[in-house]
N, CA, C and O atoms as a GROMACS GRO file, in nm:
protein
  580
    1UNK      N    1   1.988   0.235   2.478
    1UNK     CA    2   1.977   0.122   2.390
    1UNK      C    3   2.097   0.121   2.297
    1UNK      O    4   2.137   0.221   2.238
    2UNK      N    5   2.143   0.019   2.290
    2UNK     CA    6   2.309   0.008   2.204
    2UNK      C    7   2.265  -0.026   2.068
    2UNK      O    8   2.195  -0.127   2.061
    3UNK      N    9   2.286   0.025   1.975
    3UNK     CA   10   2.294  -0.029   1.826
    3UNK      C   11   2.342  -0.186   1.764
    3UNK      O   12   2.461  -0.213   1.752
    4UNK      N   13   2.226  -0.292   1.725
    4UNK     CA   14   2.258  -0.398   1.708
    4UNK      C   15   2.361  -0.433   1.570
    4UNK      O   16   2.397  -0.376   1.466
    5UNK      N   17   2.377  -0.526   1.621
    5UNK     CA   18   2.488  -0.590   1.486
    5UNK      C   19   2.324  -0.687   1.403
    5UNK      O   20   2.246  -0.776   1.437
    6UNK      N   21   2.341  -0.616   1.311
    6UNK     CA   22   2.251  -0.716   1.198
    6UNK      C   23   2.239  -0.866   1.204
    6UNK      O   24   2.140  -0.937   1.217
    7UNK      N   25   2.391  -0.898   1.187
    7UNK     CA   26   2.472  -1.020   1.148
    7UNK      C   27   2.481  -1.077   1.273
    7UNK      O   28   2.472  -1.199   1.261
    8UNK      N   29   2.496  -1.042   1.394
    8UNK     CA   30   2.449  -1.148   1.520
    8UNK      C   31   2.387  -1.066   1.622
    8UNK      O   32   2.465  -1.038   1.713
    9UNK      N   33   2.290  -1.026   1.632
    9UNK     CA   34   2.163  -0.993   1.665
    9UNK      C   35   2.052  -1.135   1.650
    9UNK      O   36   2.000  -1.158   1.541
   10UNK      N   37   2.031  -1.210   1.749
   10UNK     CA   38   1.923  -1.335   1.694
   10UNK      C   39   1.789  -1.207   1.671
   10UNK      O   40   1.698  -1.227   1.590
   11UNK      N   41   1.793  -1.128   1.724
   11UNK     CA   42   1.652  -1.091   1.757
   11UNK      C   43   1.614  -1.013   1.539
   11UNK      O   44   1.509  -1.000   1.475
   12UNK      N   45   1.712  -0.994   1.516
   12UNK     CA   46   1.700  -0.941   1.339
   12UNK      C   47   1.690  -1.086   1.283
   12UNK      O   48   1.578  -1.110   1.239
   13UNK      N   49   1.761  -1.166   1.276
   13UNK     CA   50   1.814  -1.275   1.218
   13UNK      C   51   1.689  -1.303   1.180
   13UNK      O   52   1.582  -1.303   1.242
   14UNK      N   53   1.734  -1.342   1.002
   14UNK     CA   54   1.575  -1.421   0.901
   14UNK      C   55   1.462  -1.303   0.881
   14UNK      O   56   1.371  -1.339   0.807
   15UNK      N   57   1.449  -1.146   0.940
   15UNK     CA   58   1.381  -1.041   0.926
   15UNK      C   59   1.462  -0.911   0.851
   15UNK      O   60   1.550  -0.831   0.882
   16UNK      N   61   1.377  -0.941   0.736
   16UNK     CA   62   1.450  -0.842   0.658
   16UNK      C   63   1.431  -0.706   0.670
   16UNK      O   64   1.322  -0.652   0.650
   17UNK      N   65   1.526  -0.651   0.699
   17UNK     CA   66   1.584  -0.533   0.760
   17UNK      C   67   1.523  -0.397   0.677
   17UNK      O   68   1.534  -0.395   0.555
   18UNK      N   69   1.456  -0.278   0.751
   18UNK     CA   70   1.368  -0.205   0.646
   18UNK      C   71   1.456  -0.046   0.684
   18UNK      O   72   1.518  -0.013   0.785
   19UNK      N   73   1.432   0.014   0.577
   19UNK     CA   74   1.487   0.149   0.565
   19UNK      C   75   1.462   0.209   0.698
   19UNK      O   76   1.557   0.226   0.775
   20UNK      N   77   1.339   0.242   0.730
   20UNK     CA   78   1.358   0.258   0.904
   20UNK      C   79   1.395   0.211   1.004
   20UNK      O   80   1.374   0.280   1.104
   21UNK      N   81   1.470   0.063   1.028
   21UNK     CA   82   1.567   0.011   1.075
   21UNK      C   83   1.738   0.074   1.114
   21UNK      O   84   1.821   0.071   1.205
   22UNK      N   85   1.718   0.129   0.973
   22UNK     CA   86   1.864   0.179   0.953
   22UNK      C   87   1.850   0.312   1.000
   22UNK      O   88   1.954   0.359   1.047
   23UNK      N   89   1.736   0.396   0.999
   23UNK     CA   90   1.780   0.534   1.043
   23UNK      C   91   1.765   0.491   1.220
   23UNK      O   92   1.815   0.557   1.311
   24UNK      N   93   1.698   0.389   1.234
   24UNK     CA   94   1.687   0.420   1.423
   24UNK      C   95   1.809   0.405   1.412
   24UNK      O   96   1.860   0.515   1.434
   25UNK      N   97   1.921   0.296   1.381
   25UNK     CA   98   2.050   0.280   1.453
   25UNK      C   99   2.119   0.388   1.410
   25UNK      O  100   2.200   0.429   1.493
   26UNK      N  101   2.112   0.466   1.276
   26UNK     CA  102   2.182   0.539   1.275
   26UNK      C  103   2.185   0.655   1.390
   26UNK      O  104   2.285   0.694   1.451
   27UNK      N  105   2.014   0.710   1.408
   27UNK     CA  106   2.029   0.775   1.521
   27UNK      C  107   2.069   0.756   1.679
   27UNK      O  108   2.087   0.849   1.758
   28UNK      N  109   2.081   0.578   1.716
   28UNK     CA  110   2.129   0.512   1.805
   28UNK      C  111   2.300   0.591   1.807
   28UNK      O  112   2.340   0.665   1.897
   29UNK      N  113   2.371   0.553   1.695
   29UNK     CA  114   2.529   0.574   1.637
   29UNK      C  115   2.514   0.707   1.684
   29UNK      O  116   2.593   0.733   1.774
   30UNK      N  117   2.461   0.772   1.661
   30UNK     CA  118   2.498   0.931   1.676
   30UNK      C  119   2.478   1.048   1.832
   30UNK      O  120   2.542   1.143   1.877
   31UNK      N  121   2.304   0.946   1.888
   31UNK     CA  122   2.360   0.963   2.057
   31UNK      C  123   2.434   0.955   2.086
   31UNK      O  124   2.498   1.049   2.131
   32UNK      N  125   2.490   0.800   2.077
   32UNK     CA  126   2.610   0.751   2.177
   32UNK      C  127   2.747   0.805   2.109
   32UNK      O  128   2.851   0.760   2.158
   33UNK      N  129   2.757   0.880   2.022
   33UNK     CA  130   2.891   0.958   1.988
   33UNK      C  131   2.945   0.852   1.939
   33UNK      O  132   3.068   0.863   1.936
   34UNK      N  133   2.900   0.739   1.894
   34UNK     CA  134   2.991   0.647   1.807
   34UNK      C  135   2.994   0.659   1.667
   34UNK      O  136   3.042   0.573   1.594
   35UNK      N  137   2.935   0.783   1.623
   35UNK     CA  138   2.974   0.796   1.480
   35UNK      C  139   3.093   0.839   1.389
   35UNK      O  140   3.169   0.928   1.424
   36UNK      N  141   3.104   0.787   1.296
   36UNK     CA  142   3.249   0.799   1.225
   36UNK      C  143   3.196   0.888   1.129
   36UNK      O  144   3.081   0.928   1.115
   37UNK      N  145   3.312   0.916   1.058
   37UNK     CA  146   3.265   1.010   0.939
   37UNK      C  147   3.223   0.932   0.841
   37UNK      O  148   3.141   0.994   0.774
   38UNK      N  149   3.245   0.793   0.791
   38UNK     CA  150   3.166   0.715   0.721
   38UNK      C  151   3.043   0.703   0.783
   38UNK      O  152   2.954   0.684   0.700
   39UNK      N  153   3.006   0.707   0.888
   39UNK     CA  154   2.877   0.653   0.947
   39UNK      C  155   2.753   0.763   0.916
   39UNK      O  156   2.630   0.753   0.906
   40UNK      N  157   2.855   0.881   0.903
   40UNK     CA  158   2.747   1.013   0.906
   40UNK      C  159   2.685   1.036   0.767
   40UNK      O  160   2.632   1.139   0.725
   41UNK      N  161   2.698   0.956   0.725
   41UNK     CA  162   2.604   0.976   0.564
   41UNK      C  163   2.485   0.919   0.557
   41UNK      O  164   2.469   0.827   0.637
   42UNK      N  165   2.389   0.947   0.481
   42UNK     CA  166   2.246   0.963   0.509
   42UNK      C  167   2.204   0.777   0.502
   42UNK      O  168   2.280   0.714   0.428
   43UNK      N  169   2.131   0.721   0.549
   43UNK     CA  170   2.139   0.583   0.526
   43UNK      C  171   2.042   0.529   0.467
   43UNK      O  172   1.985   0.434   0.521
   44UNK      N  173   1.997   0.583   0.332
   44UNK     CA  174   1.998   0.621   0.232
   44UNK      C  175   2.095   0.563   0.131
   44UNK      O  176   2.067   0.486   0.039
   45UNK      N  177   2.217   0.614   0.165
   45UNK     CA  178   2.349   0.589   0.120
   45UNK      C  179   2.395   0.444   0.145
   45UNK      O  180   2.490   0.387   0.090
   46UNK      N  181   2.318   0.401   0.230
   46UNK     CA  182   2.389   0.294   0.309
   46UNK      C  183   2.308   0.173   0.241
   46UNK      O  184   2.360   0.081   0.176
   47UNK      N  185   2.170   0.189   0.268
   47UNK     CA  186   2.091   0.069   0.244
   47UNK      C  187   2.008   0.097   0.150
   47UNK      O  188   1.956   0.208   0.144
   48UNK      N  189   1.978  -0.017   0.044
   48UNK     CA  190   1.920   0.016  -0.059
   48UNK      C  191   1.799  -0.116  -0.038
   48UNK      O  192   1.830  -0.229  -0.075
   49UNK      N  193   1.655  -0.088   0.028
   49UNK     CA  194   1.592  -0.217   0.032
   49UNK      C  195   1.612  -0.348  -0.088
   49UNK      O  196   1.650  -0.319  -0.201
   50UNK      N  197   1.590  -0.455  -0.061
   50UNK     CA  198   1.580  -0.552  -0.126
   50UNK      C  199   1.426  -0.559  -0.181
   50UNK      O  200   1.346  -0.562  -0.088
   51UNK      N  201   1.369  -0.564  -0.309
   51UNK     CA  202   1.231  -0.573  -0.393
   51UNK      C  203   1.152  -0.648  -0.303
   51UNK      O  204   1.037  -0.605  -0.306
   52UNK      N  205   1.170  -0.771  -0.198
   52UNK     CA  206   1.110  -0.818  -0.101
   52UNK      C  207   1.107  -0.713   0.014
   52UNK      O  208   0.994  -0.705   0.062
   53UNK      N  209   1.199  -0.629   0.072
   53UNK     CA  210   1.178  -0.569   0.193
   53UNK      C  211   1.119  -0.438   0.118
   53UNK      O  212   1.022  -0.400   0.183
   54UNK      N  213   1.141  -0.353   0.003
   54UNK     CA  214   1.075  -0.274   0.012
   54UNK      C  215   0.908  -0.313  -0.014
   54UNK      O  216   0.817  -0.247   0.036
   55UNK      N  217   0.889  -0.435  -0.102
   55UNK     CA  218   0.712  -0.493  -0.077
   55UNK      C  219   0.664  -0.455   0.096
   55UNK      O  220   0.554  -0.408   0.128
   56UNK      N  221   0.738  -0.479   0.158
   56UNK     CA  222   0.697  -0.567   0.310
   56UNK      C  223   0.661  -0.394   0.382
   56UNK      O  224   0.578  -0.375   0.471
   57UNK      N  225   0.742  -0.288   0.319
   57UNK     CA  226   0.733  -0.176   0.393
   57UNK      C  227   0.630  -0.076   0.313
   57UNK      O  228   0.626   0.043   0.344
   58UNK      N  229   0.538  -0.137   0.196
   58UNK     CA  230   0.455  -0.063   0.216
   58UNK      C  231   0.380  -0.023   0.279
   58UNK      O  232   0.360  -0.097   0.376
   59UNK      N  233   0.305   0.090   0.276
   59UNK     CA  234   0.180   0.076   0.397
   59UNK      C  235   0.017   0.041   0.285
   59UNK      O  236  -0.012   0.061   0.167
   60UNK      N  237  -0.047  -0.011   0.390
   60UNK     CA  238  -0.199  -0.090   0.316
   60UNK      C  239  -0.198   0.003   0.217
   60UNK      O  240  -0.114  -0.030   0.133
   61UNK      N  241  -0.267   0.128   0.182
   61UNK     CA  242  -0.309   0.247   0.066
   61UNK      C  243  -0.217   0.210  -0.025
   61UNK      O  244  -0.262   0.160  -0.129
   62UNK      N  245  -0.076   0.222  -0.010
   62UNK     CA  246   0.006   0.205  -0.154
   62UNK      C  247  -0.041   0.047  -0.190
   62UNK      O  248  -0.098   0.021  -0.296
   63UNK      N  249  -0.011  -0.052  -0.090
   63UNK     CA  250  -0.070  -0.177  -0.135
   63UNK      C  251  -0.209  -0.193  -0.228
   63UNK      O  252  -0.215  -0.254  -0.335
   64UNK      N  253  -0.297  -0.138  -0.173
   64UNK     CA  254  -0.401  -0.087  -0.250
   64UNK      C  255  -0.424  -0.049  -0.360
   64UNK      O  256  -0.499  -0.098  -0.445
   65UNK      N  257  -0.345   0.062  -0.363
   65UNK     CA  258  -0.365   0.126  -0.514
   65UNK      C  259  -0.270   0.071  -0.621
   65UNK      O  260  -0.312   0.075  -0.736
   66UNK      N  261  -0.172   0.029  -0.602
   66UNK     CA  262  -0.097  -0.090  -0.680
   66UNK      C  263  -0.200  -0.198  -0.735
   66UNK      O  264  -0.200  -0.230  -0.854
   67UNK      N  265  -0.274  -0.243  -0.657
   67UNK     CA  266  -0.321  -0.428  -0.684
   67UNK      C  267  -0.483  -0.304  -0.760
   67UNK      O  268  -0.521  -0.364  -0.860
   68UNK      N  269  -0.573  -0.170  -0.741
   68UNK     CA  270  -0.655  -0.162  -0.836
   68UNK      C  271  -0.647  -0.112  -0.886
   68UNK      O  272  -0.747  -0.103  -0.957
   69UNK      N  273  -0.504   0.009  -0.931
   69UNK     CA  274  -0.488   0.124  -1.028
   69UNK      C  275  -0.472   0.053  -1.163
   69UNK      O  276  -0.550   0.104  -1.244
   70UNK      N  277  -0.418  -0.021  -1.202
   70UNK     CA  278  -0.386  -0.122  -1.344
   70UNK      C  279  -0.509  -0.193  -1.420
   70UNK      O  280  -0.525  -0.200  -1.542
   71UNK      N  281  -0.616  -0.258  -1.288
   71UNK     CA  282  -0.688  -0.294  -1.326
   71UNK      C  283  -0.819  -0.190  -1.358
   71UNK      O  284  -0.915  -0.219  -1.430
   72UNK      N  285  -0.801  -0.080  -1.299
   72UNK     CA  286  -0.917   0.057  -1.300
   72UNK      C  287  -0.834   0.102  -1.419
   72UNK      O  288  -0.889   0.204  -1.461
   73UNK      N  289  -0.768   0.085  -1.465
   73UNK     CA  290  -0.687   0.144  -1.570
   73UNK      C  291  -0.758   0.122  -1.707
   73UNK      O  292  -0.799   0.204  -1.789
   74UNK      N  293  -0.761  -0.050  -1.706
   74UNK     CA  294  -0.820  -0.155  -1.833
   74UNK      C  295  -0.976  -0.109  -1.889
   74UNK      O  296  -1.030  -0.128  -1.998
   75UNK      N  297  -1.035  -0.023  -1.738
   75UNK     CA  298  -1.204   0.014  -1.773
   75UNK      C  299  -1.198   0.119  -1.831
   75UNK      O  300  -1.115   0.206  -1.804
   76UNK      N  301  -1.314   0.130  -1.949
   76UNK     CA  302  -1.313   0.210  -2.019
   76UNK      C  303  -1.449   0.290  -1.962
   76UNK      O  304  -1.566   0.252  -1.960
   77UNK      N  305  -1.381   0.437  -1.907
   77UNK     CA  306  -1.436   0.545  -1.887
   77UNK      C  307  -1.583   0.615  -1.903
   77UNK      O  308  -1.681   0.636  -1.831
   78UNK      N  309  -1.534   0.647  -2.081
   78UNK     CA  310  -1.650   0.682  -2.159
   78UNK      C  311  -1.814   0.540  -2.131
   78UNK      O  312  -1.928   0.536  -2.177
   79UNK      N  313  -1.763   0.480  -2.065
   79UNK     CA  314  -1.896   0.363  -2.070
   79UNK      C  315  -2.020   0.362  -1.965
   79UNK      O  316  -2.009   0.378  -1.844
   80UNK      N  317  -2.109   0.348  -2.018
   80UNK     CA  318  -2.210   0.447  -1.906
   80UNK      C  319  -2.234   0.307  -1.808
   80UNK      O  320  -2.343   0.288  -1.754
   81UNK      N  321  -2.129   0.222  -1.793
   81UNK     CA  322  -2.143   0.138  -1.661
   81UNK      C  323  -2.012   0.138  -1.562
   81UNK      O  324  -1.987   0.096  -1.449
   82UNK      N  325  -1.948   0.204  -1.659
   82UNK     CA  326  -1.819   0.298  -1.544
   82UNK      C  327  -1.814   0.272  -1.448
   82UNK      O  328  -1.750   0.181  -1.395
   83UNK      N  329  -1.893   0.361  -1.400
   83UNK     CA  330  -1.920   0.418  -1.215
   83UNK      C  331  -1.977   0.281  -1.133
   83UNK      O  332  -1.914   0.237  -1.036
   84UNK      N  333  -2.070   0.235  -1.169
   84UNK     CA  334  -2.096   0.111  -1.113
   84UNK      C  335  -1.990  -0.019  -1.099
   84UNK      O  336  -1.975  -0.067  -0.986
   85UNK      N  337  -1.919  -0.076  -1.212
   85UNK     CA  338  -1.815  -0.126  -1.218
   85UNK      C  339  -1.745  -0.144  -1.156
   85UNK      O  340  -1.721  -0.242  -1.084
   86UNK      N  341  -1.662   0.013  -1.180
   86UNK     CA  342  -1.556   0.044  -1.087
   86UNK      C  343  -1.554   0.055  -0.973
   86UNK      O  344  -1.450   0.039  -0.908
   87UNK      N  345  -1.686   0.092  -0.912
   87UNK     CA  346  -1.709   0.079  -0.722
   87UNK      C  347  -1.769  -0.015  -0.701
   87UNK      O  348  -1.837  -0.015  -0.598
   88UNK      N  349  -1.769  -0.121  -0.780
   88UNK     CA  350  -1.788  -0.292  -0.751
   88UNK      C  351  -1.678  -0.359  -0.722
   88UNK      O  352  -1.659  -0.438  -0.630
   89UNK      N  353  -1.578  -0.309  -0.836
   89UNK     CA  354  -1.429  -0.372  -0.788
   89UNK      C  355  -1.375  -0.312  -0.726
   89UNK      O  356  -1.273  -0.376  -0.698
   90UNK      N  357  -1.372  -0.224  -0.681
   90UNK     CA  358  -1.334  -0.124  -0.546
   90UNK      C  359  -1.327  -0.226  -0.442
   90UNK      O  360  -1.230  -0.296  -0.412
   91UNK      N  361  -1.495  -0.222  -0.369
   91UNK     CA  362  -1.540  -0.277  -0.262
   91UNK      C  363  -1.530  -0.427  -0.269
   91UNK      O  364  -1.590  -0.495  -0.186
   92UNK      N  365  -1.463  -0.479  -0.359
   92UNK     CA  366  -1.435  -0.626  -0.396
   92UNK      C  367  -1.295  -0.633  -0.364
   92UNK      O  368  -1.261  -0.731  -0.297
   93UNK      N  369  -1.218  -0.560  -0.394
   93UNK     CA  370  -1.074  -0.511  -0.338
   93UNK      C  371  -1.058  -0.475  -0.231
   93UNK      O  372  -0.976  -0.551  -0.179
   94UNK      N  373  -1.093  -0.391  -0.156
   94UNK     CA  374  -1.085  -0.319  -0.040
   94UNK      C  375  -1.140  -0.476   0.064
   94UNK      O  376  -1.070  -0.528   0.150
   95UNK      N  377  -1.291  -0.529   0.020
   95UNK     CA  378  -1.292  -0.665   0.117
   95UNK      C  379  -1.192  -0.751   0.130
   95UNK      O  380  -1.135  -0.785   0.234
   96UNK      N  381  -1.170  -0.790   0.007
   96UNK     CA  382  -1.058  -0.908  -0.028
   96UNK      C  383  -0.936  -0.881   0.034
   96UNK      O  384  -0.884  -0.972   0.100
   97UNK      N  385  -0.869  -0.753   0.024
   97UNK     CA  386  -0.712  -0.678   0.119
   97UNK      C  387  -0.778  -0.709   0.258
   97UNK      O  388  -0.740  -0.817   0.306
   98UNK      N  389  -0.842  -0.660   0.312
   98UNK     CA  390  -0.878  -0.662   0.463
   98UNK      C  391  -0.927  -0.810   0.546
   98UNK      O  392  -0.910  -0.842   0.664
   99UNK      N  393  -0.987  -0.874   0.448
   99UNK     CA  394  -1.072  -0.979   0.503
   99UNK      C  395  -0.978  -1.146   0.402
   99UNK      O  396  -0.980  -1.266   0.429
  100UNK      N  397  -0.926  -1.086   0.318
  100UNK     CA  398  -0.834  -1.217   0.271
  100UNK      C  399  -0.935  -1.297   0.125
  100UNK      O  400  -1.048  -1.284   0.077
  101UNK      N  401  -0.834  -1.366   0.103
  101UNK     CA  402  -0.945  -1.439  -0.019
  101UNK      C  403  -1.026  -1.506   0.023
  101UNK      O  404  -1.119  -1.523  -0.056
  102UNK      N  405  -1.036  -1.571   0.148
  102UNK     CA  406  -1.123  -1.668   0.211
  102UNK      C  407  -1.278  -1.614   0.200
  102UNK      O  408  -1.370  -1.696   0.198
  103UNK      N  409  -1.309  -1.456   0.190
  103UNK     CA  410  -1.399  -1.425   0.181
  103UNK      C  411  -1.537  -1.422   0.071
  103UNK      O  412  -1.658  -1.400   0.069
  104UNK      N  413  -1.418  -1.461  -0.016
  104UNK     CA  414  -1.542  -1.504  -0.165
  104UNK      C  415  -1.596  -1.582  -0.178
  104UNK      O  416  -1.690  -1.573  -0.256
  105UNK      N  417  -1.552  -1.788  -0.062
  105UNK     CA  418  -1.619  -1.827  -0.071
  105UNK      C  419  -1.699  -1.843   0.047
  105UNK      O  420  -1.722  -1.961   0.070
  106UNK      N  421  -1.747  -1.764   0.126
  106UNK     CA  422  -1.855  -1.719   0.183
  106UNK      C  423  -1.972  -1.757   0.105
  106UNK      O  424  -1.961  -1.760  -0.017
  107UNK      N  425  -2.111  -1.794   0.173
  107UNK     CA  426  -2.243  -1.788   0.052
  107UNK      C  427  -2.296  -1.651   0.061
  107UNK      O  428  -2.373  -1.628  -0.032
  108UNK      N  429  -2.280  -1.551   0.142
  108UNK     CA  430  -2.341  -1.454   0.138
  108UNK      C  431  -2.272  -1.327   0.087
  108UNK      O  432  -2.308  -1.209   0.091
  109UNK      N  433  -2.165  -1.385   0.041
  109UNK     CA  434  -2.030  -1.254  -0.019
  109UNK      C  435  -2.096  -1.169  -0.124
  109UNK      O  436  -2.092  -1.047  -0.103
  110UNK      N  437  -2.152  -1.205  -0.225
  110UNK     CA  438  -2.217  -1.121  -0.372
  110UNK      C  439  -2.333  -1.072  -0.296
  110UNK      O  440  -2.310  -0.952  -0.284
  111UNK      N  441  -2.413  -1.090  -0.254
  111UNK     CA  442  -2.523  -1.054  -0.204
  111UNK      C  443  -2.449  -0.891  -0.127
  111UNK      O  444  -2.462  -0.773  -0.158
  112UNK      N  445  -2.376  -0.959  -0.019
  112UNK     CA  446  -2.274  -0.846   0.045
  112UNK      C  447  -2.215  -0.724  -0.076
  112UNK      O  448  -2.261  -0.612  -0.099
  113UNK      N  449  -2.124  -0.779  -0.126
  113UNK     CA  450  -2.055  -0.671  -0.241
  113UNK      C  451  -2.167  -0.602  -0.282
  113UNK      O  452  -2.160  -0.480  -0.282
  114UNK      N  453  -2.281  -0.662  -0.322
  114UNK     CA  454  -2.364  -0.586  -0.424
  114UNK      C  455  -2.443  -0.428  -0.314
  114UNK      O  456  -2.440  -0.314  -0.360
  115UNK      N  457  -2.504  -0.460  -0.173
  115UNK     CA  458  -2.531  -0.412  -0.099
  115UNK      C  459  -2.450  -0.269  -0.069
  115UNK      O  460  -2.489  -0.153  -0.059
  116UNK      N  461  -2.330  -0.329  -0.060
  116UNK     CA  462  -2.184  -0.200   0.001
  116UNK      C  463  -2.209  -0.126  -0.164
  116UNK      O  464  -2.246  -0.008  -0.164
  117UNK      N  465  -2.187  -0.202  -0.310
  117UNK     CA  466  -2.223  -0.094  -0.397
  117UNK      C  467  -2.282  -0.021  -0.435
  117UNK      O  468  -2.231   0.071  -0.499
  118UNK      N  469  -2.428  -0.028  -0.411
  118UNK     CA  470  -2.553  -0.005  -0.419
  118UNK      C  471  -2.541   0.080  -0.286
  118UNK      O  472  -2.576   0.194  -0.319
  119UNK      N  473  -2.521   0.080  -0.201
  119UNK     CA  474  -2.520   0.206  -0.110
  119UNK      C  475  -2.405   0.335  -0.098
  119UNK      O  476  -2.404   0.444  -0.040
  120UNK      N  477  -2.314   0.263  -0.180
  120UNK     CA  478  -2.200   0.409  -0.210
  120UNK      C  479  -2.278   0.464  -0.318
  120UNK      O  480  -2.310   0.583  -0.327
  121UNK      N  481  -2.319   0.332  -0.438
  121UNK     CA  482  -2.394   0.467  -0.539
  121UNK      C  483  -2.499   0.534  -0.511
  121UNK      O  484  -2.500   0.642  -0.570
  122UNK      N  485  -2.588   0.516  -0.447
  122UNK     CA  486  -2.730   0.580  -0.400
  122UNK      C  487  -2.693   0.685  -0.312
  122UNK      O  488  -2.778   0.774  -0.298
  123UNK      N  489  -2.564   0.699  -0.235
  123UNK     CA  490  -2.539   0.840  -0.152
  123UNK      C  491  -2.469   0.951  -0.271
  123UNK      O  492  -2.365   0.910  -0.323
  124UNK      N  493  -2.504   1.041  -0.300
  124UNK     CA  494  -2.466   1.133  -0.362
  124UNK      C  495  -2.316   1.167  -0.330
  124UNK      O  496  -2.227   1.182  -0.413
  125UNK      N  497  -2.304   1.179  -0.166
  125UNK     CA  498  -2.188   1.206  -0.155
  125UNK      C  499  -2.038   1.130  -0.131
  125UNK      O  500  -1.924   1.175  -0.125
  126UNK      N  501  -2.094   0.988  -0.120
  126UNK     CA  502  -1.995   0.917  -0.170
  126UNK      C  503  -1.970   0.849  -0.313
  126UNK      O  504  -1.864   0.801  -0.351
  127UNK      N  505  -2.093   0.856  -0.386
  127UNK     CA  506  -2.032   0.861  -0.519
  127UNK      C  507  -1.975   0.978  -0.574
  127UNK      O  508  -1.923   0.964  -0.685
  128UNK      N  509  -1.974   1.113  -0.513
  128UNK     CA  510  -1.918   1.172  -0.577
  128UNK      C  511  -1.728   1.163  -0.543
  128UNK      O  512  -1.640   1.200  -0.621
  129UNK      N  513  -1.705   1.096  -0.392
  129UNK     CA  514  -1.609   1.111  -0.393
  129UNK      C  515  -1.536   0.974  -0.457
  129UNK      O  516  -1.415   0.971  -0.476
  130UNK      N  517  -1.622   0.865  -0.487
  130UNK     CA  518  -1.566   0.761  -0.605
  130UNK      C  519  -1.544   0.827  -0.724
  130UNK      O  520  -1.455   0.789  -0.800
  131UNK      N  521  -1.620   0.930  -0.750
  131UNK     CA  522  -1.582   0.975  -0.897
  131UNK      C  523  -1.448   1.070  -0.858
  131UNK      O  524  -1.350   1.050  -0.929
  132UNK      N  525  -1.438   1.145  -0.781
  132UNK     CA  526  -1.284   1.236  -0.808
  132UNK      C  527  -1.187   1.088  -0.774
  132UNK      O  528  -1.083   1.070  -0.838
  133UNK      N  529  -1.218   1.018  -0.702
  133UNK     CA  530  -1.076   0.889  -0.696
  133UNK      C  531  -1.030   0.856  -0.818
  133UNK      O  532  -0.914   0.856  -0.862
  134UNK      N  533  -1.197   0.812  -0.899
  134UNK     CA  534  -1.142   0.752  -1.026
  134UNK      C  535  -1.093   0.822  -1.163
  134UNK      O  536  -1.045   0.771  -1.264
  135UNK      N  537  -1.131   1.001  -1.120
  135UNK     CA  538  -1.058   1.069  -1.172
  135UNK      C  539  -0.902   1.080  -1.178
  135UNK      O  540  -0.827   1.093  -1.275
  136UNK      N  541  -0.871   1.068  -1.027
  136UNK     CA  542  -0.701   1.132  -1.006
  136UNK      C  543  -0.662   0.978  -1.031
  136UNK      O  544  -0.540   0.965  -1.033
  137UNK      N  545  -0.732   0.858  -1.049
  137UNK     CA  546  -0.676   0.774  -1.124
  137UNK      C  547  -0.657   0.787  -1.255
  137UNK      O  548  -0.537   0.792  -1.284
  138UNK      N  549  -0.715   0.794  -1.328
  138UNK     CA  550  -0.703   0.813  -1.478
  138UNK      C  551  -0.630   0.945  -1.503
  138UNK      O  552  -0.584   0.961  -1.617
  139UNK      N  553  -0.612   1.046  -1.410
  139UNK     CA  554  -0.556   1.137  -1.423
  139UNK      C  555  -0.371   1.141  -1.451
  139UNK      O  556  -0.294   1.184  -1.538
  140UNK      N  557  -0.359   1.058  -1.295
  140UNK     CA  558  -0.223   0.981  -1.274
  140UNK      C  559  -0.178   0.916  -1.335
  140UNK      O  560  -0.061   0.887  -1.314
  141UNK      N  561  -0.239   0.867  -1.427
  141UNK     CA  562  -0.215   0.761  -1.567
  141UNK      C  563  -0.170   0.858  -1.650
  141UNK      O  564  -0.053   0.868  -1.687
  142UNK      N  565  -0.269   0.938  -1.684
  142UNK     CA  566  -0.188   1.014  -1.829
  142UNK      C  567  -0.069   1.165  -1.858
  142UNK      O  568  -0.033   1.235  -1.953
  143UNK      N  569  -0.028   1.148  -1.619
  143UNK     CA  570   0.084   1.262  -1.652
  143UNK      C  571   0.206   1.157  -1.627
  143UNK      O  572   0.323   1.190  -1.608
  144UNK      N  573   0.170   1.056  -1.630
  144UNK     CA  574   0.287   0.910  -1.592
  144UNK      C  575   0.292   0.895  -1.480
  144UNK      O  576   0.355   0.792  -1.452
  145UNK      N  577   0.238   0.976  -1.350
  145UNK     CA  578   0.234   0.903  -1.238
  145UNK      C  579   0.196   0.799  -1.206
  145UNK      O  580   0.208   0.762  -1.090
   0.00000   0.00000   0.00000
């Protein structure tokens, strides 16, 4: 496989080009012995995503925890409706990423959310693992991660 030209390549053209893009060709460049000594620097060096291409190369989890860490942030802890809350908007998040906004206006959506919450809290062992999440959230907050 030959290393494409970005710039007339139709098959790139209008697709913005992602950090793992650049290491396949780099490793393309370096089979075929077409590497220069400029070429041999980490590409890294080379390409710095654009705020649109690095969005596009998250994977779902970082997407995730971006769009509920800020807002799990705003709830206040000490409140003895915490736990419920917070694995309401969880499973309100987690639907909404997977299934799209189209899903709220469903007639049977709240009925739904409330069900998926009400059965993480009633298992012991998945509320307990909502509570260490929403720990190493609040945790990650206050070493600045």
């Amino acid at each position: 496989m030959e290393p494409l030209d970005p710039i007339k390549s139709p098959i790139v053209q209008g697709i913005p080009l992602t950090e793992e893009w650049f290491h396949q060709q780099k490793k393309l460049l370096k089979e075929g012995k077409m590497e220069t000594p400029t070429t041999a620097e980490e590409a890294a060096d080379v390409y710095t995503p654009s705020p649109q291409a690095a969005e596009l190369s998250k994977t779902r989890p970082q997407a995730f925890m971006e769009n509920v860490k800020s807002s799990l942030l705003k709830m206040d802890p000490a409140s003895e409706h915490y736990l419920p809350e917070a694995t309401s908007f969880l499973v309100n998040s987690a639907l909404r990423q997977e299934f799209g906004e189209e899903i709220i206006s469903n007639p049977g959506y709240p009925q739904m959310e409330q069900v998926l919450t009400r059965t993480i809290l009633n298992n012991p062992k998945h509320t307990e693992i909502i509570q260490d999440f929403l720990e190493l959230v609040n945790s990650s907050e206050e070493s600045g991660q």
